[in-house]
matplotlib code that plots the C-alpha trace (Angstrom):
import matplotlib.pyplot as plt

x = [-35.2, -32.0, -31.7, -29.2, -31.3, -35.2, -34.5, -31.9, -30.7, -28.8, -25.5, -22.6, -19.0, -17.7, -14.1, -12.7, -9.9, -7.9, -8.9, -12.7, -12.7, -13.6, -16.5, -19.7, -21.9, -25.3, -23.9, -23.1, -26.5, -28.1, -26.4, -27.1, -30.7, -30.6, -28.5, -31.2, -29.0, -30.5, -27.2, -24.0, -20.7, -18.3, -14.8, -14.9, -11.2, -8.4, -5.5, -7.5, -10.1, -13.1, -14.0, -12.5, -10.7, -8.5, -7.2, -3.5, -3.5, -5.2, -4.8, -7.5, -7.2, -5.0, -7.9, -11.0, -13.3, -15.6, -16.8, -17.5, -18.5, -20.9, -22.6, -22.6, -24.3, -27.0, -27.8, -28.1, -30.0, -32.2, -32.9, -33.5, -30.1, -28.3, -24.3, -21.8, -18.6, -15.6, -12.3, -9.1, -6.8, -4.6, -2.1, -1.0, 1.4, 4.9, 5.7, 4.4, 7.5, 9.1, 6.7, 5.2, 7.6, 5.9, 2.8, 4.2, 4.5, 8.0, 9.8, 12.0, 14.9, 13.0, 12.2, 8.7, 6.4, 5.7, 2.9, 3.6, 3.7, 1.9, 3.0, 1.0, 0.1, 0.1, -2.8, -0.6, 0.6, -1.3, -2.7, -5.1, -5.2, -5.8, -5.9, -8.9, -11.1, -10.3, -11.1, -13.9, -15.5, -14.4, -16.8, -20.1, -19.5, -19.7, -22.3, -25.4, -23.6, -25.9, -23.1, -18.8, -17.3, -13.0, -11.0, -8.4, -8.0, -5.5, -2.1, -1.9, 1.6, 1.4, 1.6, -1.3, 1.7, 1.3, 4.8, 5.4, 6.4, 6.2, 5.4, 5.2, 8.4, 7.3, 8.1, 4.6, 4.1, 7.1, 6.3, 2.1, 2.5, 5.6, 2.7, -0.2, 1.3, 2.8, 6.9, 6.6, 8.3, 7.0, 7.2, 9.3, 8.3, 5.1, 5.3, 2.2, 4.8, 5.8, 3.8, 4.7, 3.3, 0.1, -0.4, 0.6, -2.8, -4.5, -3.1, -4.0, -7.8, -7.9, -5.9, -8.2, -11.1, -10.1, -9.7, -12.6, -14.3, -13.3, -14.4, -17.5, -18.3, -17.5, -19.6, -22.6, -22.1, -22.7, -25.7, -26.7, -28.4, -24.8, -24.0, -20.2, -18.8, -15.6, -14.3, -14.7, -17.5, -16.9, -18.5, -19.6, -23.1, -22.6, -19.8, -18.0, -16.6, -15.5, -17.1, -13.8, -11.3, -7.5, -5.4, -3.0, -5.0, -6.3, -9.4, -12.5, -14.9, -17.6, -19.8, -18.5, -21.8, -23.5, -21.1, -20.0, -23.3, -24.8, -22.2, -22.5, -26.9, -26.3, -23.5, -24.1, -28.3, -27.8, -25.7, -26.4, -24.0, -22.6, -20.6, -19.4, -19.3, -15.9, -16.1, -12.7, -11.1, -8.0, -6.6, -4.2, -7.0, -9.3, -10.6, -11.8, -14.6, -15.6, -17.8, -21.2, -22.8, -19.9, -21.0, -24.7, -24.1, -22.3, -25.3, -27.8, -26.0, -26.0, -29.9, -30.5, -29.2, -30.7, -27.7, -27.7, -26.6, -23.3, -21.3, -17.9, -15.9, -12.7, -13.7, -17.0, -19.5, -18.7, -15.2, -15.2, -13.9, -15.9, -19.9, -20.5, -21.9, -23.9, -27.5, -26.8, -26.0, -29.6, -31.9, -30.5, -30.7, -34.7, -35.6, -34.2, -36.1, -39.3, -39.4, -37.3, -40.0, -39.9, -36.4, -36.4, -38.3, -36.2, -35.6, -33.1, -34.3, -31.0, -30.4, -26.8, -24.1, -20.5, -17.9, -16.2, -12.5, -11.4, -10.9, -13.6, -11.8, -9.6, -6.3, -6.6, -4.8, -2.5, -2.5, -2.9, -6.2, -7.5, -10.2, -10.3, -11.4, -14.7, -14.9, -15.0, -17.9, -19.3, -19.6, -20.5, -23.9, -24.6, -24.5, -26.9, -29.3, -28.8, -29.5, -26.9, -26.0, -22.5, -20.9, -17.9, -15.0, -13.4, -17.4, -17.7, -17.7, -20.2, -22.2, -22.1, -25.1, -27.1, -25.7, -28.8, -30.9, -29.1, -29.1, -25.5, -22.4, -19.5, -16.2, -13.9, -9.7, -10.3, -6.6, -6.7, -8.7, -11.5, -12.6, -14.4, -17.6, -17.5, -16.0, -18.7, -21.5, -19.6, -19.8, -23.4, -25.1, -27.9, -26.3, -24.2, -20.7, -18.9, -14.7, -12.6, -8.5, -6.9, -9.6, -8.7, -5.9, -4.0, -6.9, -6.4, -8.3, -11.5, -10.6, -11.2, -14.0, -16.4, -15.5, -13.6, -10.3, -6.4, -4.3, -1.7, 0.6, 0.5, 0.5, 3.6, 3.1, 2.4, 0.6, -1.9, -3.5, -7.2, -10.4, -12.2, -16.2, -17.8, -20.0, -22.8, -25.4, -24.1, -21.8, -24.7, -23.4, -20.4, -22.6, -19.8, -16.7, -15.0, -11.5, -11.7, -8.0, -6.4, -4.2, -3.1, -2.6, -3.9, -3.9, -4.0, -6.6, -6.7, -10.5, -10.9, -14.3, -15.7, -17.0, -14.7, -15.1, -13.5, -10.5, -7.6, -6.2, -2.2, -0.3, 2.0, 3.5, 1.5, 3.8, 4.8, 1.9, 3.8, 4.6, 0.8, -0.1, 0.3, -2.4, -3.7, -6.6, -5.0, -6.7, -6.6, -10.3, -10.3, -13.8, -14.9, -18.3, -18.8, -21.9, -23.5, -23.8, -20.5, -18.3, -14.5, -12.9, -8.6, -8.4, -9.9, -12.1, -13.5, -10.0, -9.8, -13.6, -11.8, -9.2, -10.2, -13.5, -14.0, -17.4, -16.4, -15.4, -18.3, -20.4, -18.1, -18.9, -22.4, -23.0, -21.5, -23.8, -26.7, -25.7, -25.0, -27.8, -30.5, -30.6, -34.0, -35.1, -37.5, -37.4, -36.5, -35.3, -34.2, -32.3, -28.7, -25.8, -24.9, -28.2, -27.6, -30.7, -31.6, -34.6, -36.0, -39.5, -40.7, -43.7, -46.5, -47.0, -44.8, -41.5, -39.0, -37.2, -34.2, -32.6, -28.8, -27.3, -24.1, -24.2, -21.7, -19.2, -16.7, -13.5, -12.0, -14.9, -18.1, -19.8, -23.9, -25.6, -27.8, -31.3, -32.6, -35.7, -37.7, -36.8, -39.1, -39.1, -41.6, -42.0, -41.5, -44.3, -46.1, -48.3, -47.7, -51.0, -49.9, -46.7, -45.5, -42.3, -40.8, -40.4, -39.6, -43.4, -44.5, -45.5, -46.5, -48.8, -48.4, -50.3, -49.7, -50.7, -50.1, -47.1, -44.7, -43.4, -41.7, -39.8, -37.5, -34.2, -33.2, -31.0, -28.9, -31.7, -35.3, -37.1, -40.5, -43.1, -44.5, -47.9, -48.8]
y = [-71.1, -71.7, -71.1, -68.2, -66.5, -66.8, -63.8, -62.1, -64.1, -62.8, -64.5, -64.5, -65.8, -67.3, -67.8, -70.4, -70.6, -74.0, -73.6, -73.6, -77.2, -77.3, -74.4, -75.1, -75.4, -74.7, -71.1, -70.3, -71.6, -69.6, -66.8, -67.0, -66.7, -64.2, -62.0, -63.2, -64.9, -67.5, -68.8, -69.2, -69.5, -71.6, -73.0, -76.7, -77.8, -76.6, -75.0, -76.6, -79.5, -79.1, -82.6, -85.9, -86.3, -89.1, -87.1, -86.5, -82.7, -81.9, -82.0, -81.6, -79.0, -80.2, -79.0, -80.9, -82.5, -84.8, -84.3, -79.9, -79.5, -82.0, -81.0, -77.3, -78.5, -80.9, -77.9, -75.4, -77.7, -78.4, -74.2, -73.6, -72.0, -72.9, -73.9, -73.0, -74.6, -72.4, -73.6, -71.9, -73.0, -70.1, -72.1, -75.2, -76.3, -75.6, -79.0, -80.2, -78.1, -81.5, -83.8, -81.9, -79.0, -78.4, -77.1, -73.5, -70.0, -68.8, -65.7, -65.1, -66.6, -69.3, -69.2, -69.8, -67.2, -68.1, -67.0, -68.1, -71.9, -71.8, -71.2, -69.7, -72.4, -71.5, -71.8, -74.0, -76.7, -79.8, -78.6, -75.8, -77.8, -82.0, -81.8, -79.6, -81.5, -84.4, -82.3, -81.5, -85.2, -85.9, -82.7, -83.3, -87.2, -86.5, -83.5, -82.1, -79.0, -75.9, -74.2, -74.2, -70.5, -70.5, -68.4, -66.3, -68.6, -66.5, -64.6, -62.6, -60.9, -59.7, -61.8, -60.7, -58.1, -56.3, -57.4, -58.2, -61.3, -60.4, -62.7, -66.5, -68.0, -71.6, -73.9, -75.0, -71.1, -70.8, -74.2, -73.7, -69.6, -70.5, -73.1, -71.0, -67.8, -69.6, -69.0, -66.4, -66.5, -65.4, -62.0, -61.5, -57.8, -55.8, -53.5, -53.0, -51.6, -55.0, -57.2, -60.7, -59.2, -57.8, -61.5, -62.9, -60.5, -62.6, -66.2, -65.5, -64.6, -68.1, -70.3, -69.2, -69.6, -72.9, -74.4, -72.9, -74.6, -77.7, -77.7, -76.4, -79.5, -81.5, -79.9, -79.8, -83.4, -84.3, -81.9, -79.1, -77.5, -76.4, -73.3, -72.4, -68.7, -67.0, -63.6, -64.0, -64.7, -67.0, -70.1, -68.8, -68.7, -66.7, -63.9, -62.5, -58.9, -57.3, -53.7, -53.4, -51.0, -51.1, -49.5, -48.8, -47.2, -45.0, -43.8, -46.5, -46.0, -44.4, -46.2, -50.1, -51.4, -50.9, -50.5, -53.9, -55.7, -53.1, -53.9, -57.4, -57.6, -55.3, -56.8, -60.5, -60.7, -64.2, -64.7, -63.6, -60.8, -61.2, -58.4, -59.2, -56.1, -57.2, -56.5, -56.0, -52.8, -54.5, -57.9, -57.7, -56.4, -59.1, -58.9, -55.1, -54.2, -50.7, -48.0, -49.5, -46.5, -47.4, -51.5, -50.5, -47.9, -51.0, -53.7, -50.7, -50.0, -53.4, -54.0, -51.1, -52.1, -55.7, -57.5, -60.6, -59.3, -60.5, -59.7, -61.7, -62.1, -64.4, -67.4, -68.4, -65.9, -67.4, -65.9, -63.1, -59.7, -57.3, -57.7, -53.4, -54.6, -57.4, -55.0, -53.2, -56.0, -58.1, -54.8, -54.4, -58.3, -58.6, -55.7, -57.0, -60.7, -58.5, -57.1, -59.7, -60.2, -56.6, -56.1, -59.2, -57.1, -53.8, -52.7, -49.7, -46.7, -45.6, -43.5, -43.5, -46.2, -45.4, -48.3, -49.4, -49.8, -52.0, -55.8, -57.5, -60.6, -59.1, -61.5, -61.9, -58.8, -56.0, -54.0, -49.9, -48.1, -44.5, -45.7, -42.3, -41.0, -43.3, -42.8, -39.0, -39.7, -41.9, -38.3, -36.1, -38.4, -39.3, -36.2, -35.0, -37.7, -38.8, -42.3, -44.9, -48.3, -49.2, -52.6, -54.1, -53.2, -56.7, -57.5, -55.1, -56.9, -59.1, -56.3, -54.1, -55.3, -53.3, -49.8, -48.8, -49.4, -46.0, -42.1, -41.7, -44.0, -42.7, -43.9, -42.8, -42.5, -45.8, -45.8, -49.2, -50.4, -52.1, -55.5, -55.4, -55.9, -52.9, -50.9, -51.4, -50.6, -47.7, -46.7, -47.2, -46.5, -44.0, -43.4, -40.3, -41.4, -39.9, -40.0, -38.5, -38.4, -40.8, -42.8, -44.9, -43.2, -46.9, -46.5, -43.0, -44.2, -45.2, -41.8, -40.0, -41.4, -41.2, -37.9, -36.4, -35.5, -36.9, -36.3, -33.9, -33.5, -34.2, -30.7, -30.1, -30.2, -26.3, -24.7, -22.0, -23.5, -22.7, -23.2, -20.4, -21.4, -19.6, -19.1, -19.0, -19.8, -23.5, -23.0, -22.4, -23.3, -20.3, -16.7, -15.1, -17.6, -17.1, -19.1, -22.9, -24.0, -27.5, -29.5, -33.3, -35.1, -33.2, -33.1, -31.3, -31.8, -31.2, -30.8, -32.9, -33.5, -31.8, -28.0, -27.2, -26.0, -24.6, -22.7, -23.3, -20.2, -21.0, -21.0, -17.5, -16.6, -16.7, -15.1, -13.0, -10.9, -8.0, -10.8, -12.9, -11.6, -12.7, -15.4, -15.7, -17.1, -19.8, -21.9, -24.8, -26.8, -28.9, -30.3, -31.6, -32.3, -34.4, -34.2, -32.4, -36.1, -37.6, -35.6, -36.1, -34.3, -35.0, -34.3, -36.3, -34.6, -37.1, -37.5, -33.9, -33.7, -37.1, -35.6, -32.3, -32.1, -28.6, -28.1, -26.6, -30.2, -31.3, -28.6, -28.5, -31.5, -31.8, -28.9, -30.4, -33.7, -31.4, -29.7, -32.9, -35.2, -34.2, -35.6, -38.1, -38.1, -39.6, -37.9, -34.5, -34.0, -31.3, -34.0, -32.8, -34.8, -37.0, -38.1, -41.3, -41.9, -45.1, -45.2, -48.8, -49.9, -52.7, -53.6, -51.2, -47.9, -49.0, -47.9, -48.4, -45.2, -46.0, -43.2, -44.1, -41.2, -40.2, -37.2, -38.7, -39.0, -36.4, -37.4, -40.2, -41.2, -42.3, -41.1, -41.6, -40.0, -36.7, -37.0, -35.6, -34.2, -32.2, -34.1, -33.2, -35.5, -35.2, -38.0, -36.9, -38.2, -39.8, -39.0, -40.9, -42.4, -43.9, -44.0, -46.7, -46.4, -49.4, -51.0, -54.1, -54.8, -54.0, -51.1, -47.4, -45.7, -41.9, -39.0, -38.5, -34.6, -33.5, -34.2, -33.7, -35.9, -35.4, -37.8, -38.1, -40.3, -39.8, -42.8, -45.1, -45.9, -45.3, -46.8, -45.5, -47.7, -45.4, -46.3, -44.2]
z = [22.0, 24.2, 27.8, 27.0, 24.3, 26.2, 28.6, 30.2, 33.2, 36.8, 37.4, 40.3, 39.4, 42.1, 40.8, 43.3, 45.1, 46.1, 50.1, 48.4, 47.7, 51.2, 51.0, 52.5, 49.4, 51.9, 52.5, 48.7, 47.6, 50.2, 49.3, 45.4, 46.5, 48.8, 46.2, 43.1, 41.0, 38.7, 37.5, 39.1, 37.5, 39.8, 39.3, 38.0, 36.6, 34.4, 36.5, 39.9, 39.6, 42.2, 41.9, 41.7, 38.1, 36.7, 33.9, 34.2, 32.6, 35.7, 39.3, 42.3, 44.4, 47.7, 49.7, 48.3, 50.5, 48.3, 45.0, 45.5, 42.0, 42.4, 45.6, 43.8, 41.0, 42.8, 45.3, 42.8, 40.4, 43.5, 43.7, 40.7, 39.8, 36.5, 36.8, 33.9, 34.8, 34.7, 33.4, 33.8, 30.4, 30.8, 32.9, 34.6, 37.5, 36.5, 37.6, 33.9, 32.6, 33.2, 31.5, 28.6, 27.6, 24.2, 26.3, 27.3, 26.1, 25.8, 26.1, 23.1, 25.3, 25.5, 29.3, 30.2, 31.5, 35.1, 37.6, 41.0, 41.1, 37.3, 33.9, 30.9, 28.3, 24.3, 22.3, 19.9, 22.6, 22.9, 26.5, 24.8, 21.3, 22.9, 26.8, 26.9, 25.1, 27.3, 30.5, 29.5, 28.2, 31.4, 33.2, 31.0, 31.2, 35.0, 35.8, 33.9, 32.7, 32.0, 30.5, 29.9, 30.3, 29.5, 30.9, 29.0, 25.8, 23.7, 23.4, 26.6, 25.9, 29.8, 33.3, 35.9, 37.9, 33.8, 33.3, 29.3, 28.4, 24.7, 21.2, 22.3, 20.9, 21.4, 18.5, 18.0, 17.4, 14.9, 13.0, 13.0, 11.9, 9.2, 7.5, 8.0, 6.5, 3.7, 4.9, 7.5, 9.9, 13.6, 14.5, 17.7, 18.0, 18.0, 14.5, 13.1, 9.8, 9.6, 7.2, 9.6, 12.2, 10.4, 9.2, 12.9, 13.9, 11.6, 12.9, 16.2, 15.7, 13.0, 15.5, 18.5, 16.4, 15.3, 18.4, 20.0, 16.9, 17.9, 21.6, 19.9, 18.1, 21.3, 23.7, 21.3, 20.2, 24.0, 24.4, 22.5, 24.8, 26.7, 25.4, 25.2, 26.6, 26.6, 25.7, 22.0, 19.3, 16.8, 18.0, 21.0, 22.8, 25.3, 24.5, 27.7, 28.5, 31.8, 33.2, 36.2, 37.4, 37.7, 40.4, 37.7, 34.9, 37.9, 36.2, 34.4, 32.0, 32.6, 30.2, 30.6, 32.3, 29.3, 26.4, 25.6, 26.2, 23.8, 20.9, 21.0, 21.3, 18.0, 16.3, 17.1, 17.7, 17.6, 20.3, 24.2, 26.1, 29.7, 30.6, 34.2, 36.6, 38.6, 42.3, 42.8, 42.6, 40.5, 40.3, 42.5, 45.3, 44.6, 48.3, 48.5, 46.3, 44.2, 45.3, 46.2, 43.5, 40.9, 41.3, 41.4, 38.7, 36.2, 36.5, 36.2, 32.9, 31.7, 32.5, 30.5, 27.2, 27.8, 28.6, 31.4, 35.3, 35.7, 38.9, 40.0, 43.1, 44.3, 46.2, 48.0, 50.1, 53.4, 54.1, 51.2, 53.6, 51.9, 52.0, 51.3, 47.8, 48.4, 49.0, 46.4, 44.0, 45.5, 44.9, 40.7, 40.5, 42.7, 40.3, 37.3, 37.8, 38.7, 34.4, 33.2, 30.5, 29.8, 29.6, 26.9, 24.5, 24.4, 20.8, 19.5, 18.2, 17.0, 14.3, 14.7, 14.7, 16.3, 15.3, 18.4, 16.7, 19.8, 18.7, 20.6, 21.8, 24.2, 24.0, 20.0, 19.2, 20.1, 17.6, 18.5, 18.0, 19.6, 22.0, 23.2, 20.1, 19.9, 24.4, 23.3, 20.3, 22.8, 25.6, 23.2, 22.1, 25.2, 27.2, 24.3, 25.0, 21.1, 21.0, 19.2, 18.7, 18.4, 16.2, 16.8, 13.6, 13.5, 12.8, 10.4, 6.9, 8.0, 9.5, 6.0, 4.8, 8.1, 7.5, 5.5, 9.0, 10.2, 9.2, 10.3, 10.5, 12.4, 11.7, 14.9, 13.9, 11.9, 9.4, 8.0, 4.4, 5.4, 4.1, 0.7, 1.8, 4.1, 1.5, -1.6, 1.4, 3.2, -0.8, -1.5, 1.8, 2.2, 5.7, 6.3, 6.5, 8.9, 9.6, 12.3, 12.7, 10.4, 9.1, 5.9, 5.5, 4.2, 1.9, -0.1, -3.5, -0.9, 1.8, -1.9, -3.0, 0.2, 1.2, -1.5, 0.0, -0.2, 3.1, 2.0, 5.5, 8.7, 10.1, 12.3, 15.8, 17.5, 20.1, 19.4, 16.2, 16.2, 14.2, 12.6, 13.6, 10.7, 9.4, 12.5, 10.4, 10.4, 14.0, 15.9, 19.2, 19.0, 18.9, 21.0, 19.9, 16.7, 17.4, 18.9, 19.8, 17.9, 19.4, 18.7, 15.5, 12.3, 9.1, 5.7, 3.2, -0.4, -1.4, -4.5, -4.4, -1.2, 0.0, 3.0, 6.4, 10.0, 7.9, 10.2, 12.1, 11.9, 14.6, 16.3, 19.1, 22.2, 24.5, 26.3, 26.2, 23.7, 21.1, 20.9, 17.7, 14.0, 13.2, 10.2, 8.9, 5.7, 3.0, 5.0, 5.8, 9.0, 8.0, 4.5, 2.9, 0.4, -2.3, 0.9, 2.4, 4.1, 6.4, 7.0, 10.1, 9.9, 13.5, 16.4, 18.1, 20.4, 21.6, 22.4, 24.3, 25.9, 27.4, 27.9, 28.3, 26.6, 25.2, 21.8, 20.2, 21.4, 20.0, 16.5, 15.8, 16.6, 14.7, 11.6, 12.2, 11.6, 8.4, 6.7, 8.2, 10.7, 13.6, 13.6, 17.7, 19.2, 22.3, 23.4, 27.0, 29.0, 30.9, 32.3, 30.6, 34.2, 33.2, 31.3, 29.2, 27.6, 25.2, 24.0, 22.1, 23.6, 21.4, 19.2, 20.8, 23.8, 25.4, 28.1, 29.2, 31.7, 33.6, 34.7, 37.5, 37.1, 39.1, 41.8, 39.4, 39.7, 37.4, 39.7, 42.3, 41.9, 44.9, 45.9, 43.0, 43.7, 42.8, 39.4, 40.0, 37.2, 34.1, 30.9, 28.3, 25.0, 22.2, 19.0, 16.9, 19.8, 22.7, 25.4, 27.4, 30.1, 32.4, 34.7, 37.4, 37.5, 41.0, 42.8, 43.0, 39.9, 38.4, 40.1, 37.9, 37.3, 36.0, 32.3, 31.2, 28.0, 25.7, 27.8, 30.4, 33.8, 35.2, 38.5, 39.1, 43.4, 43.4, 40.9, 38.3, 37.5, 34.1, 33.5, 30.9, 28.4, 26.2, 23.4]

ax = plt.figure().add_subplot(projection="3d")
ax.plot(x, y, z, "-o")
ax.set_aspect("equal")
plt.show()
């Protein structure tokens, strides 16, 4: 078995900066050990070269002393630490402007798109499609690679300030996409109405793919045993992704540590996931670092699911202004390489599978989807402690074939037809098919026959719409509540084929006080069941719990999940929802359960978690034997009494070994 794919591995990404050419290579190594990495990921040419090079599509870094890629690799090699060589293709000295035009992006006045003293290269220009193969013959001709990560290979439409720079107008683009698309011609705006633009979505995933294809075949003609990462997954060994904050977006994602890595160990089994947890609080703060708990918090996350520890920051240890992180980053990674073995065997025990409608490769598309609505899903199951996997949608037609393996498939705000292949097993699946918002709604004749509906309207935009949560019997979580308000895109049904639910309450005055009154209850259904099976809800509920954060979305739709499938556990828990619990097998009759703390997260900061003490859990068709803490050491043995379990989290993290 590769390297990549043996067991998870700890990594630091040192991206380098020009002045690091002169870094003292002693001090990094050091540090690498200190922290527990086992592989490093460090600068070594593209936009800089950090060794000598005679190519001229690349230029040394003014500062080098020596050969620094060299002396990196040699040290490391001589720790034990594995080197994947970075490469930067995104962009090159503006100074080549003058030599090799044809090599840039261009705005559609035909200006280049400049950063600093660089300008962003096309995927289409002989830089990303010839000079990069020649760079790197040149790096594994010269070192004994262990890996080749790029950097941003793609159609970034914005500069690093977020300024758009739009469609690349570049005449390789116009002349490449006219012959691909058989007499298009390129988009210059971003219309998902437009069919050129729908088909340019297409080009840019087959054009990336292609050439990543292509420096496939080189690297793995040199040595196979070189595995190739990026941000992407066609071709690619190790597939990238990013767990990092953004002064601008001024709130993150609760759930980034783990949710990528997850996706891609379930969607792609054959490949390995690195989801990097960035330092930096944004990109243009590079040098200041997130909450220690946050940073702790993300790798926690990613060991949990199985994914390799991956943590990043600008330039080398020995100047870098912001060392709060660095304990908290060595005790994840020193108890991480204590169960690495252990965390190599972790198996799902999911029941459920939530489609992630966000195009994996990050730079490969633009088109709009409603994250929130599958970040709301996302809440609801896991502050119910309801275990799920999640696949990737641009994945999806080669994933088909797997939906059987489930009891429930959730389809979150998903409008466009899917492939065929999705669509015959979305058709024929055992699994419970669930839609939200405006699933499939390009797809009427398919929206008809798995959930027996036909959009009628879009229901015009009002306040004081509500849903009627009756009867109890099957709205168990609303004894006292009769009326849940609606808000956000909606729509009407006609019930062809379906029993309806959740009558909407139409919308009257709500003020002043004298004139609230005059709601009716109509013959609309804001939930749909079809042959008792598949369950269609034409509002987006997870968008609403997103947002919101009221309870009754939460509990409306969790309620209908039980009528139509129930749920298949294998745990019960009294847990609190800031309690983020992961639950693997990892082999007969055994199990990892992982405790995440999330208690110090109140909105916008995440502050030092408060301990969770008094948390009950009990297997469902099991009786446990024996339970294990896990600890920097080892393993602390614990009394086991009974069925039922009681487990404690006072920091970050706890994981507990369970025999049955």
């Amino acid at each position: 078995m590769s390297w990549w794919m043996e067991k998870p591995f700890r990594m630091v990404q040192n991206n380098l900066r020009d002045i690091d050419g002169a870094m003292d290579v002693d001090y990094e190594v050091a540090m690498l050990k200190k922290l527990g990495a086992n592989v490093v990921q460090v600068g070594c040419g593209g936009i800089s070269a950090f060794g000598p090079s005679k190519l001229a599509c690349q230029r040394p870094t003014p500062y080098l002393q020596g050969d620094k890629f060299g002396e990196i690799i040699e040290k490391c090699h001589a720790a034990g630490i594995r080197v994947i060589a970075r490469f930067d293709i995104s962009k090159v000295h503006k100074d080549y402007l003058e030599t090799d035009p044809d090599w840039f992006t261009r705005r559609a006045d035909g200006s280049p798109a400049y950063f600093e003293d660089c300008a962003a290269v096309c995927v289409n220009g002989a830089y990303q499609q010839e000079r990069i193969l020649e760079v790197l013959r040149e790096a594994m001709a010269n070192y004994p690679l262990d890996g080749v990560f790029f950097n941003i290979p793609g159609y970034p439409t914005t500069d690093y300030d977020g300024n758009y720079v739009g469609i690349c107008q570049c005449e390789n683009c116009k002349r490449r996409f006219f012959e691909w698309s058989g007499g298009m011609a390129l988009p210059a705006v971003e219309d998902e109405n437009d069919p050129a633009y729908r088909k340019y979505e297409e080009f840019k995933v087959y054009t990336v793919a292609d050439m990543l294809r292509r420096v496939r075949e080189l690297v793995k003609s040199i040595n196979p045993n070189v595995p190739l990462s990026t941000y992407s997954d066609d071709g690619i060994d190790i597939v990238r992704c990013e767990a990092q904050s953004a002064v601008r977006a001024k709130h993150f994602w609760l759930y980034s540590g783990s949710e990528d890595p997850a996706a891609i160990k379930t969607t792609f089994p054959d490949k390995a996931p690195s989801n990097c947890a960035i330092n930096a609080v944004d990109i243009p703060y590079r040098f200041m670092g997130v909450s220690s708990w946050l940073n702790q918090i993300r790798l926690y996350q990613n060991a949990a699911v199985g994914g390799n520890l991956d943590w990043c920051i600008v330039g080398s240890f020995e100047d870098y202004p912001d060392r709060a992180n660095f304990a908290g980053v060595s005790e994840v990674f020193h108890l991480h390489a204590r169960h690495e073995e252990l965390f190599a065997r972790l198996e799902s025990t999911a029941r459920v599978l939530l489609v992630n409608p966000r195009p994996f490769y990050q730079f490969s598309t633009n088109l709009t989807y409603n994250v929130l609505e599958y970040r709301g899903i996302v809440h609801m199951l896991k502050e119910r402690h309801i275990p799920f996997d999640t696949a990737i949608l641009s994945a999806m037609e080669d994933f088909a074939g797997r939906l059987d393996d489930y009891d429930i498939v959730v389809l979150p705000d998903l409008p466009r037809a899917p492939g065929p292949r999705l669509r015959e097993a979305l058709l024929s699946t055992s699994a419970t098919v669930v839609g939200t918002g405006r699933t499939f709604q390009e797809d009427p004749a398919l929206l008809e026959r798995l959930f027996g509906v036909r959009i009628l309207e879009k229901l015009a935009p009002a306040a004081a719409n509500y849903l009627l949560a009756q009867p109890k019997g099957l709205f168990r979580s609303f004894p006292e509540r009769d009326w849940v308000f609606l808000c956000g895109d909606s729509y009407r049904l006609e019930l062809t084929d379906a029993e309806g639910y959740l009558p909407l309450v139409g919308a009257a005055p709500y003020g002043p006080p004298e004139r609230a009154h005059g709601h009716r209850v109509t013959d609309s259904r804001m939930a749909a069941v079809k042959g008792g099976k598949n369950l269609y809800l034409p509002w987006a509920p997870g968008t609403l719990y997103y947002n919101l954060g009221y309870e009754d979305h939460k509990d409306i739709f969790l309620d209908l999940l039980k009528k139509v499938r129930p749920l298949r556990l294998p745990f019960e828990t009294d847990a609190p929802g800031c309690a983020d619990i992961f639950f693997y097998s990892t082999g007969p009759n055994e199990y990892l359960v992982q405790v995440v703390n999330l208690s110090g997260f109140n909105g916008v900061t995440m502050a030092k978690p408060l301990p969770l003490e008094q948390i009950h859990l009990t297997l469902n068709g099991k009786e446990p034997k024996a339970l294990a803490l896990l600890t920097a050491d080892g393993f602390e043995p614990l009394p086991v009494s009974g069925s039922r379990l009681t487990l404690r989290c006072p920091g970050c993290y706890a994981g507990y070994r369970i025999t049955c």
